[in-house]
N, C-alpha and C positions, 0 to 999 in steps of 0.2 A: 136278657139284660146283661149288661155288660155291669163288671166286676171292679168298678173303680176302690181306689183304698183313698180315703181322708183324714184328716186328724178332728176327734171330740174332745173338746174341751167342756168340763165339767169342773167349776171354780177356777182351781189351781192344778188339776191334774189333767191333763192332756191324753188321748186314750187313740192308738189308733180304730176306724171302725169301716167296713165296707159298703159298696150302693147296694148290697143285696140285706143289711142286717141293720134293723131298727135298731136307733134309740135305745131302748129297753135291754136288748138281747147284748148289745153293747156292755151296756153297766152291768149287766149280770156276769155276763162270763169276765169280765176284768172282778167281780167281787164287790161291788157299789152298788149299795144298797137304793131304789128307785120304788117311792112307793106307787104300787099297781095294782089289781085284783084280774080283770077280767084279759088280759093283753089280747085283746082282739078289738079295739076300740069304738067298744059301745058304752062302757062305764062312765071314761073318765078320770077313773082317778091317777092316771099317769099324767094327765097336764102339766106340760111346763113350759117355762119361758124363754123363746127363740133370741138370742142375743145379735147372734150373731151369723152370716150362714142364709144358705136356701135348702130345705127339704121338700121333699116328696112324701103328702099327706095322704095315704089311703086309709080314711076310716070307716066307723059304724053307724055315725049317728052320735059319738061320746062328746062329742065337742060342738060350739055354735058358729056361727057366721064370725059374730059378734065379737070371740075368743081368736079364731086363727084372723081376723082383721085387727087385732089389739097385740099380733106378735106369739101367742100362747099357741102352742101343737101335743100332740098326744106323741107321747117316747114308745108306746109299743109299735105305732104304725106310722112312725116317721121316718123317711132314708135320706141318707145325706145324697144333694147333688152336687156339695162343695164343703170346705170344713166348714164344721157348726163349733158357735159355743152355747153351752144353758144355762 
């Protein structure tokens, strides 16, 4: 997979982040705080709201039909294919 860089925006802070590194791994290594439990995306409790932006969903099972149709994605197994915001 090729190694693109994007910008995440998250509120007011803008954060660069790569096509190879979720959501999650993102906000962790800048130090933003994202609430998670399982990041391998069967839980769920990483769901949030796609603003902005197209990603690349590989999950477990943690999220519905229903939820990534209503705009909502899991941050541990989300990758950016353009900038996102949440």
């Amino acid at each position: 997979m090729k190694n693109d860089s994007f910008r995440l925006k998250i509120g007011t802070t803008y954060l660069e982040i790569t096509s190879t590194e979720s959501i999650l791994e993102c906000a962790i290594r800048n130090s933003i705080e994202m609430k998670h439990y399982c990041a391998n995306g069967f839980c769920g409790a990483c769901k949030i709201k796609l603003i902005n932006g197209k990603v690349k969903l590989d999950h477990n099972g943690g999220i519905s039909r229903a939820n990534i149709a209503d705009g909502y994605t899991l941050a541990c197994c989300s990758f950016p294919l353009s900038d996102i915001e949440i």
